[in-house]
N, C-alpha and C positions, 0 to 999 in steps of 0.2 A: 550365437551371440558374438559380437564385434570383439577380438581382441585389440587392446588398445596398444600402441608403439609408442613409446612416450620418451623423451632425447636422455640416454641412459646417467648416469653418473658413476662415471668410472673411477673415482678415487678419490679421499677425503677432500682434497680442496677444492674437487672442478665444482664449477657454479654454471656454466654453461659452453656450448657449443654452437660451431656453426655445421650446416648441412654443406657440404661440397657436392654432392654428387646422390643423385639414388643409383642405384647398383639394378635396380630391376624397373619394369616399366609399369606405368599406374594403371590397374587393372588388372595386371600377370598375376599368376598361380606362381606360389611359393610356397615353398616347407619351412619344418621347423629347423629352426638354426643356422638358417640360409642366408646368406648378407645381403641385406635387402640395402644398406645408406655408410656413404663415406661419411664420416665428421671429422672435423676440426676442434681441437682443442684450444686453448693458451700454449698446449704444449707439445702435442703430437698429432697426427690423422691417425685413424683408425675406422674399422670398419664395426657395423652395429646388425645383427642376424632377428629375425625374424622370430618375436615370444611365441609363433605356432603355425601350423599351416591353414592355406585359405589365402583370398584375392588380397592383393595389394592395394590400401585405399591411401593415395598419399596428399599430406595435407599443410605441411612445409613446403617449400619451394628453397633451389640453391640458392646459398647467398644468403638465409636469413638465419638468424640466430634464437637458441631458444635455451629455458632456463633446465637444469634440470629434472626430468618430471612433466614438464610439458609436454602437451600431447603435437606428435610429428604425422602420425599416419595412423592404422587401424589394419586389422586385418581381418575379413568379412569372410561368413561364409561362401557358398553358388547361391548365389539369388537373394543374399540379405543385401539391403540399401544400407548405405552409411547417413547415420543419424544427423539429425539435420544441423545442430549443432558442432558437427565434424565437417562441416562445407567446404570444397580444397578453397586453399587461398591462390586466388587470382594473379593479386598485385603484386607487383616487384617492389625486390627491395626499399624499406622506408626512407633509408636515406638517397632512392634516388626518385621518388614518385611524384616530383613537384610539377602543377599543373606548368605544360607549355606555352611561353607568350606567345603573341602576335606576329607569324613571321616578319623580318624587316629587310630590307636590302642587306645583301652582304650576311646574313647569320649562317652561320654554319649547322645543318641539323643532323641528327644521329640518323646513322645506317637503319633501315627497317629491319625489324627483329625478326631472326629466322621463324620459322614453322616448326613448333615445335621444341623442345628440350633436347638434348643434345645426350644419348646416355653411352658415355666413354670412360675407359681404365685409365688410370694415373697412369699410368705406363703408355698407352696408347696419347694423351695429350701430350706427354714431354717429348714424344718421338714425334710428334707433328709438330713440336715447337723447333725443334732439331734441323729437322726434314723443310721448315718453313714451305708447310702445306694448311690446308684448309682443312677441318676437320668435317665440312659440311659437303665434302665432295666422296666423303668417303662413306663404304656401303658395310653397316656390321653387320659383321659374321659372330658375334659373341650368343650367349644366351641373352633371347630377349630382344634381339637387333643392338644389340649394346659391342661398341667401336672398339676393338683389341689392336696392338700394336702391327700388330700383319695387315688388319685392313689400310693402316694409316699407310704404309708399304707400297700397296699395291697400288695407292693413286699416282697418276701419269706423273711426272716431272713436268715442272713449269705450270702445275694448275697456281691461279692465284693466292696470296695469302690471303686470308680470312678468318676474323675473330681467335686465332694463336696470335702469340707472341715471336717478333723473328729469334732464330736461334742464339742471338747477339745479347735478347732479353728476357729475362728469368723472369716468371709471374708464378706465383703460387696458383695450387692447384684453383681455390676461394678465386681469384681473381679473373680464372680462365672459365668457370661457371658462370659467372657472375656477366660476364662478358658476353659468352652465349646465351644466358639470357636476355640479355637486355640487344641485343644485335651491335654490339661494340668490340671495334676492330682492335686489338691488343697492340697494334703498331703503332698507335697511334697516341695511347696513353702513356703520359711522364709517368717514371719507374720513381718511388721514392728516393729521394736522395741520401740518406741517411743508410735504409736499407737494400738500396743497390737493384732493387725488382720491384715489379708490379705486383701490387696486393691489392686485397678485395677495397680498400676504402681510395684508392688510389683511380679504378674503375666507378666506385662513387662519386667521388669528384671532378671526376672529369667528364661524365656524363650529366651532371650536376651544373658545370661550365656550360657545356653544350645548351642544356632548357632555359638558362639564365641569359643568352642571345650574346656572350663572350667568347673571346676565341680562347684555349686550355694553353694556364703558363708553359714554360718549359719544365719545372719541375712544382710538383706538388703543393697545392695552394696551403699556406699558411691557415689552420683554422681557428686558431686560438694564439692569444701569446699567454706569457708566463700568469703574467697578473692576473689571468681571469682564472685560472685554477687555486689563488691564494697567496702566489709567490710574491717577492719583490717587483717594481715597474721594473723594465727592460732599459737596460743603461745605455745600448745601442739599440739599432735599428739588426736584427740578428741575419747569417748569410744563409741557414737552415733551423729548421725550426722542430728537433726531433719527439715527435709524437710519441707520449705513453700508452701504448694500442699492442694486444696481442703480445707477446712473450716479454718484452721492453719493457709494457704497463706491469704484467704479473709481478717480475720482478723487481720493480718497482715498488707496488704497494707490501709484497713481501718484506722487503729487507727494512722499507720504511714502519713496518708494524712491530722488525722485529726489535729495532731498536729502541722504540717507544714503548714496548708494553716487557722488554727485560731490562735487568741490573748487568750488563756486559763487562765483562773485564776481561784483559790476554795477559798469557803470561809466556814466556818463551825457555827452552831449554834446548839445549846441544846433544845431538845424538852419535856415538861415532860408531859408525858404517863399516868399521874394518871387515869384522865376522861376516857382515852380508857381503860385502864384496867377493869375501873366500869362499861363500856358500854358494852364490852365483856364478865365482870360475870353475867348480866343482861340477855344478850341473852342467854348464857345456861343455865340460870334458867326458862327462858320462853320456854325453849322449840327449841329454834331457829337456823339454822347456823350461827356458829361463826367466821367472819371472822378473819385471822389474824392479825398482829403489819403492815406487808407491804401491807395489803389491804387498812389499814385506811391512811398508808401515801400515796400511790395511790393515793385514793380518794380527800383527801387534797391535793393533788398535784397539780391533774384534777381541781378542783374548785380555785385553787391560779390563776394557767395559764390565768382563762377564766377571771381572775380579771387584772391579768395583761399582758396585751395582749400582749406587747412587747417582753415576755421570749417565749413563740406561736408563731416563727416565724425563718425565715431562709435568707443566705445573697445570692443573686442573682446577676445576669448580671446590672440588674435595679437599685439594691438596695438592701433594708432590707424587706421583704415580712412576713406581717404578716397575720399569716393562721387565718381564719373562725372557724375551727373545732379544738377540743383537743383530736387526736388520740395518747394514751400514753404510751408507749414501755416497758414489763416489760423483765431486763435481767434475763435468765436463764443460768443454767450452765448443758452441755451437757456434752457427751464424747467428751475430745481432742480439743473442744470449747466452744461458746458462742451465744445462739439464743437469739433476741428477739421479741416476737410476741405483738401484737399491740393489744390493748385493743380500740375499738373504742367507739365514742364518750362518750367518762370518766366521761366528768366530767357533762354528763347529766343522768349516772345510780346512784340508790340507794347503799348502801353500800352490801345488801345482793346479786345485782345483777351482782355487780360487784366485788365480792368475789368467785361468780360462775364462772363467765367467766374467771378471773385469774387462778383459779381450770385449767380450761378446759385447758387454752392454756399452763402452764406450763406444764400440761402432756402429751401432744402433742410434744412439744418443746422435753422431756427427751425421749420418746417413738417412736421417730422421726417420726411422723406421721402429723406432723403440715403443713399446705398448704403453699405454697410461699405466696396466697395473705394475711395471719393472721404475714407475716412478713415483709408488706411494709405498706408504711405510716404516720409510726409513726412520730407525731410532737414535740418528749420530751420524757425523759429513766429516770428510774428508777432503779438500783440496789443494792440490797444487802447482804451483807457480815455482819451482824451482829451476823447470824448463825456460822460464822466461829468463833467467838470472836473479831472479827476486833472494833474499836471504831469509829475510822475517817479514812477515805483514801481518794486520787484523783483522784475519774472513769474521763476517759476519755469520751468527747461527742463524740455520734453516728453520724456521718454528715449525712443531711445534719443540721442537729438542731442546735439551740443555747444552749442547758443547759443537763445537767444531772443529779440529784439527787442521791446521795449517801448513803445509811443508814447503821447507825452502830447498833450496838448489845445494847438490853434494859440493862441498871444494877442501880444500886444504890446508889446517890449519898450523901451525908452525907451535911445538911445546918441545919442553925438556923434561928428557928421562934419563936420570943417572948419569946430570950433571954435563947430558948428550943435547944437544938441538937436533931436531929432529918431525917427521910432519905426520900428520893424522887427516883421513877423512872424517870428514862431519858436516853435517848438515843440520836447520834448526828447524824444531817444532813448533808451532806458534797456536798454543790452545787457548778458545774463546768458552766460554762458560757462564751460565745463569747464574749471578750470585743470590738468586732467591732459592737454589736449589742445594748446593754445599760452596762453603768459603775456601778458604785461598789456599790453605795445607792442605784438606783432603784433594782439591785440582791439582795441585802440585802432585801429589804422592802418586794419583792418576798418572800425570807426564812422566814421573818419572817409571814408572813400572812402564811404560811404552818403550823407552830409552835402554833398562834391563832388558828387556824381551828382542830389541834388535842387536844388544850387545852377543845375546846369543840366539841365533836363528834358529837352530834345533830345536826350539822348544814351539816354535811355530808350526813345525808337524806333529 
């Protein structure tokens, strides 16, 4: 009987994905747990393994997006047919399947689509983008005939480019599939302007141009303006026109839900930093890793939480639910967004250990290699802007949380002690909070048991 492969859902908010890539060829024998499909998230790629062994019947195509739970492929036994209502899908992508006119003098028409699918490693296209070679000249050697970054290697110099991106041009992986399908040369497609590369909708509209008997702007046609999504008319005529689509959109309809559907209010307090600075010249005199200024407010964060349990918690059908465990969200700053990967159970690691793992997951996070599940769960955010010069600001809360912590940049404040002028480090906290969940003293007494806990860092091991 058919196993079914259906487009996973990897963590409470994903709603869907895109297929980048199958990892094995339709028809091949596969095992169980074997990575048969790259996808695309709002927020990472990641790869999806195969619910059991048996043929590969695949029934997505790159390029298309599905909800999830949808069914992508199937995995048959020898000799069972795939059901008739599993029939692969043929056509390309919907947004770019519009019937062809009439050739006319002068129209420009798209390159004839290669022979076949194109089955190549993220790592082997970026090195053909690199290398600005062809990825169809080259012969794989992977499992499956599937193109690894040594085959891309071994083609001559000076074959032509085709269907990559020159190495000048950044396309996400989405756009370099999409491409190969459709027989669309990547040098030729305007890089969005806004975000600096070629993405999958970017290759839609410009192929798009192409069956429309137009010759493709220089950059990214404008598809909408403000008004037709509900905004205000547009007071100018605008010089870019930046699209809610992919990590931009997410975050977008996030931070605008989160605003609307809590009671927000910040409140700010001064923390002084002298102990952690002594703590920190201590360890590199020992010898030690030295964590940073936002690993010790982490930590303090994680041990306030677990003190007061009420800011550890979220609002419900039920009610106010408050969580058991303090998994605690640190923001990074990506390209073009904003990740945050979730530091689990916080506020039961030591400071060295969890200085390590903040290490790990920001570079995950900038290097885009971080898993969907190091980006769900979190019960409480962290970020900051101190690095930029900022002092105070008002982060928005990540819903579905109650609170988010804000930190501003260390500097030096000028006070009198014993009638002495004299200077202090300090930097400021800037907590955001649900007032559906506890009012303005219990937030406070929160901030400030943060503020205690960095006054003395030992208490953070």
């Amino acid at each position: 009987m058919a196993l079914d492969v259906p487009m996973p859902k990897l963590g409470l908010t994903m709603e869907e994905a895109t297929i980048i890539e199958w990892l094995v060829a339709d028809g091949a024998h596969v095992d169980g747990d074997q990575p048969i499909m790259l996808i695309e998230t709002d927020k990472t790629e990641t790869e999806v393994g195969a619910p059991g062994g048996g043929r590969l019947h695949q029934i997505g195509v790159p390029g298309q997006t599905f909800a999830c739970g949808e069914l992508v492929g199937q995995i048959l036994a020898d000799g069972e047919l795939p059901p008739a209502a599993a029939a692969p899908v043929t056509a390309a992508a919907p947004t770019v399947t519009a019937a062809a006119p009439v050739p006319r003098a002068g129209d420009v028409a798209p390159p004839p689509p290669p022979s076949g699918r194109l089955l190549a490693s993220p790592n082997a296209r970026r090195v053909a983008a690199e290398q600005g070679v062809t990825l169809h000249h080259a012969r794989g050697t992977g499992p499956g005939g599937r193109i690894v970054s040594e085959d891309v290697l071994s083609v001559p110099a000076g074959t032509a480019v085709s269907h990559v991106a020159p190495a000048a041009t950044v396309a996400t992986i989405a756009a370099r599939n999409l491409a190969d399908l459709l027989g669309v040369d990547l040098a030729q497609v305007p890089a969005d302007p806004v975000e600096r590369r070629i993405t999958r909708d970017c290759v839609a509209l410009y192929v798009r141009s192409l069956l429309s008997g137009g010759a493709p702007n220089s950059s990214v046609p404008v598809t909408r303006t403000v008004s037709d999504s509900g905004g205000s008319p547009l007071l100018q005529e605008p010089t870019d026109t930046i699209r809610l689509t992919g990590m931009r959109g997410t975050i977008a309809r996030r931070m605008h839900a989160s605003l609307q559907e809590m009671a927000q209010l910040t409140l700010t307090m001064d923390a002084d930093m002298t102990a952690v600075l002594a703590d920190r010249t201590e360890r590199k005199d020992a010898g030690q890793p030295v964590p940073s200024l936002t690993d010790y407010v982490v930590a303090a964060t994680a041990r306030a939480l677990a003190v007061h349990p009420r800011m550890n918690a979220q609002v419900t059908g039920s009610g106010i639910a408050l969580l058991p465990q303090v998994h605690l969200g640190l923001a990074v700053a990506v390209d073009n967004g904003l990740l945050v990967p979730v530091i689990r159970n916080t506020a039961q690691r030591d400071l060295a250990d969890l200085a390590a793992e903040t290490s790990r997951l920001a570079g995950a996070a900038r290097n885009g290699t971080v898993s969907p599940a190091d980006l769900e769960g979190g019960t409480f955010s962290v970020s900051a802007l101190g690095a930029y010069g900022v002092d105070a600001f008002t982060p928005v809360i990540n819903p579905p949380n109650a609170g988010i912590l804000g930190v501003g940049r260390l500097r030096d404040d000028v006070i009198v002690v014993d009638a002495a002028v004299t200077t202090v480090k300090r930097l400021t906290l800037s907590l955001t909070w649900d007032h559906r969940v506890l009012d303005g003293v219990p937030a406070a007494e929160f901030c400030r048991t943060i503020v205690e806990l960095l006054a003395d860092p030992a208490r953070l091991d």
